[in-house]
N, C-alpha and C positions, 0 to 999 in steps of 0.2 A: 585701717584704711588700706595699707598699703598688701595687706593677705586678702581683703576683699578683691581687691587689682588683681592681685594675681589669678586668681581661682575663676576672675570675670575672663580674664585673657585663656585659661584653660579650656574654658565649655563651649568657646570657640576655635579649641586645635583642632578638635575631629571634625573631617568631613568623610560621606558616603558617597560611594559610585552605586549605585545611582542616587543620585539625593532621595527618592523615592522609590515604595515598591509595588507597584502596579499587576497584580495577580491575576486583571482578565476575569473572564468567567470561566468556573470552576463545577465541573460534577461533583454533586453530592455524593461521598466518599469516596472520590479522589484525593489528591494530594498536588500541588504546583510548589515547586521551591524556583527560589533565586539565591545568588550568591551576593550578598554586599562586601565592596571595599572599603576598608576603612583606614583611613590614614592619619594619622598624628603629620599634623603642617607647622605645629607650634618648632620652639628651638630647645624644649627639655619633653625628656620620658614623662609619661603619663602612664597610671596605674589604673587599670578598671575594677571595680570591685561589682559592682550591681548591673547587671544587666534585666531590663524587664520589658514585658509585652501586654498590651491592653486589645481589646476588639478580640470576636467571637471567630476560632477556626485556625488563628493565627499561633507561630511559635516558631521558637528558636535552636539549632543546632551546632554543631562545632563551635562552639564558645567555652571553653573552659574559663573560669574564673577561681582568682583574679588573676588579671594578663598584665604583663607590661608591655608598653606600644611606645620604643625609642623613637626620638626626635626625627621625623622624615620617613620613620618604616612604615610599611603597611599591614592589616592584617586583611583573615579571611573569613566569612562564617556565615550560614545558611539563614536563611528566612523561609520558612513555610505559611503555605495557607490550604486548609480541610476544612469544606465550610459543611455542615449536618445539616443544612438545610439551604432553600431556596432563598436569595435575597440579597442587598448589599451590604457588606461591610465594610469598617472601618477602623482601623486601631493604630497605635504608636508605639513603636520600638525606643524604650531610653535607654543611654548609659551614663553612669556616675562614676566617679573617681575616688578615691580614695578617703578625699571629706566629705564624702556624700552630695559632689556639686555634680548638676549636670552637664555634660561633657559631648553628647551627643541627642536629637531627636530625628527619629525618620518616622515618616507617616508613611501606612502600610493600608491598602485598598485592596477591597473583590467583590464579586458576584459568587453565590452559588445557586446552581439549575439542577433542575432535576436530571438522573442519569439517561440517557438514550445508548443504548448496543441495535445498530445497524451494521446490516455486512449484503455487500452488492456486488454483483457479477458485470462483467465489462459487455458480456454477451449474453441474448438468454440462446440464442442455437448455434451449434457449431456442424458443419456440413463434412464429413472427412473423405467424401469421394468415392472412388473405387480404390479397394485394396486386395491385393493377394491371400487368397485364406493360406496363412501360416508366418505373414508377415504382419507388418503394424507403422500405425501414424502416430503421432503425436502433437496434441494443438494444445497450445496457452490458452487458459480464461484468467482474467487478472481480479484479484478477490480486494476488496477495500472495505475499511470501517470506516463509514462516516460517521454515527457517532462521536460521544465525547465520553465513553467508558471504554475502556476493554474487550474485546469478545474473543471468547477462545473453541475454534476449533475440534469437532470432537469426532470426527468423520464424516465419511460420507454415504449415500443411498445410491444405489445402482440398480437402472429396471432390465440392464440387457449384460448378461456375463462376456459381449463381445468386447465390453468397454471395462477401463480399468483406470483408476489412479495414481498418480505417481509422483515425487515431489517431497512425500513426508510431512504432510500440514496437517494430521491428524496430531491432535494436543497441541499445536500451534496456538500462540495468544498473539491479535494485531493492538495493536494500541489504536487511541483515537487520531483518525486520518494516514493509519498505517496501510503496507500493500503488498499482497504476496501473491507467488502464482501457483495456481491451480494446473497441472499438468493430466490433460485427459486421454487418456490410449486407445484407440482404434484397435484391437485384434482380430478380426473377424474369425468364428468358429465354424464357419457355414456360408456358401454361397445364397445370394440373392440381398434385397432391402434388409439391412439391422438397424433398427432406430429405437429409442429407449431418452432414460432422464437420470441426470445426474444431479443428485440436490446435496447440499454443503449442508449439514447437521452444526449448529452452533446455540450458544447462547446469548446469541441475537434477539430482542424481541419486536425486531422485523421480520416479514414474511422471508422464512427461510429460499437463499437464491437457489433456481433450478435451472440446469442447462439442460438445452433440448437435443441430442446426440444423432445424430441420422450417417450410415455410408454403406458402402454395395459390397457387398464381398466376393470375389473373383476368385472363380477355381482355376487350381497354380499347377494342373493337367493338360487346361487346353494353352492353346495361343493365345497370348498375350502381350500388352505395349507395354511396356513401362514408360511414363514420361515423368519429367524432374523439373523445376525452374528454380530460379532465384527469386527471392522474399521481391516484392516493390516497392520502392523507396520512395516512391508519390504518398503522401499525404491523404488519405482518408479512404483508401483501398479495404474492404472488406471481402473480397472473394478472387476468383479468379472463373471464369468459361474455356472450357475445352474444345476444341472444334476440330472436324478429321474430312477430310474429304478424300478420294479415290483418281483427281484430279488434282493437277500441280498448278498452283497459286490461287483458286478460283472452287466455287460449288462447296463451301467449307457446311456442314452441318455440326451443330451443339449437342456435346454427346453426356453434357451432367443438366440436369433438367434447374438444378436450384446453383450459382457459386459456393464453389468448394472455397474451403479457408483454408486449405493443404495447398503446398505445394509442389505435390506431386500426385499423377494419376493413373491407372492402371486401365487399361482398352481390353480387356477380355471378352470383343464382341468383333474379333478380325480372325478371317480364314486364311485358310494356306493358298500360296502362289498367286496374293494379290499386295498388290504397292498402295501404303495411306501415306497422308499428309497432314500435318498437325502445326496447330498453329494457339496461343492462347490469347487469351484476354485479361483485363482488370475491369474489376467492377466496385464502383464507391458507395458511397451511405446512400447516396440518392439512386439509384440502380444505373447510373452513366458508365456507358463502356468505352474503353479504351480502343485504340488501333490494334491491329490484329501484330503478334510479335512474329518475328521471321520463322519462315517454314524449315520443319524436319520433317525426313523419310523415314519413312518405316520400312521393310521388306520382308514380306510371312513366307519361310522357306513351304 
């Protein structure tokens, strides 16, 4: 009686952080792990010999056996769940001790779903302005997997050689709900309209994302403004309007027909020995513009 006592009082030392392991749903041939703690609360060592796992997908790692687990120590050791198919599961993680008593039980839960690879662009057009032929802009598109697999990366398609990428996300893998930035180049190789498509090559089995690339190329011969601004810190800004008048504070005309998403612009349309005035705007998701920002001089020798 008095070994029965005992062994009864053993299978109540171990406790689990978390008492349970709740895996969530899970892509079919993914993988989820958790870590359990395990602790001996009794007041003598405990030796584990058996450790075992029931339910479909489920298993166990870092466990070497047999362990000993002194009085008050803790240890450490993985739980996985990989479920091959859609649907819920269930199963129980035991351990025993040295007489074959049990010593621990944690109940172990999940779902698996079918895989989905999506990958979305933050923008489908990016507007870059005017630029100097022999210079270059640079604009963020922000790329995310929603999905709940992986999707990697494998280039990209370019319909205008004025555009180019950068960044290094060719063979990139995002995980599910991962985010990485797509860096798109402006060079223009020629004056006038350059507009083309930039599409993200991946094994997404969503509609591959395309950005719609559009800017004006300025020959870096004639006269020309440079203008520059600071990013806006307002909340839901999408572009920016240019505006130039020939008259100081008043008569401002729009000189980019769509907001640019650059922050700088190039006036390649001012002659010599006359004075502009420039002034910008911000523009949000809903087309609302802002007050006009304070006026700079230009002077065409």
């Amino acid at each position: 009686m008095s070994l029965l006592l005992a062994n009864t009082a053993q299978a109540s030392a171990l406790t689990s952080s978390p008492l349970t392991a709740s895996f969530g749903t899970v892509a079919v041939g993914a993988k989820n792990t958790q870590t359990l703690a395990v602790k001996n609360t009794s007041t003598t060592g405990i030796t584990v010999t058996v450790a075992s796992i029931t339910g479909s997908g489920f298993s166990i790692s870092s466990l070497p056996l047999p362990f000993y687990l002194n009085a008050g120590s803790t240890t450490y050791f993985a739980v996985g769940f990989a479920p091959t198919s859609s649907g819920t599961f269930s199963g129980t993680l035991t351990l025993k001790n040295i007489n074959s008593m049990l010593v621990l039980s944690v109940p172990l839960s999940g779902s698996g779903s079918g895989s989905t690879k999506s990958l979305i662009a933050s923008t489908s057009t990016l507007n870059f302005g005017n630029e100097t032929v022999g210079g270059s802009t640079t604009l963020p598109v922000m790329l995310t997997n929603t999905g709940n697999s992986s999707v990697t990366i494998s280039g990209f398609s370019l319909s205008n050689s004025s555009y180019t990428v950068a960044g290094g996300l060719t063979g990139a893998t995002l995980a599910a709900g991962q985010q990485a930035t797509l860096n798109v180049v402006f060079a223009p190789k020629s004056t006038g309209t350059l507009s083309g498509t930039v599409t993200v090559v991946s094994n997404a089995t969503s509609t591959a994302p395309k950005v719609a690339v559009s800017g004006t190329g300025i020959s870096s011969t004639a006269h020309s403004v440079a203008l520059s601004w600071s990013s806006s810190t307002s909340s839901g800004v999408v572009g920016y309007n240019v505006y130039r008048s020939t008259v100081s504070g008043s008569s401002y005309a729009r000189l980019n027909s769509s907001p640019t998403a650059s922050t700088k612009f190039t006036d390649g349309s001012v002659v010599s020995a006359e004075t502009y005035y420039y002034v910008v705007t911000t523009v949000n998701s809903s087309g609302a513009e802002s007050v006009k920002s304070s006026q700079i001089t230009a002077v065409i020798p």
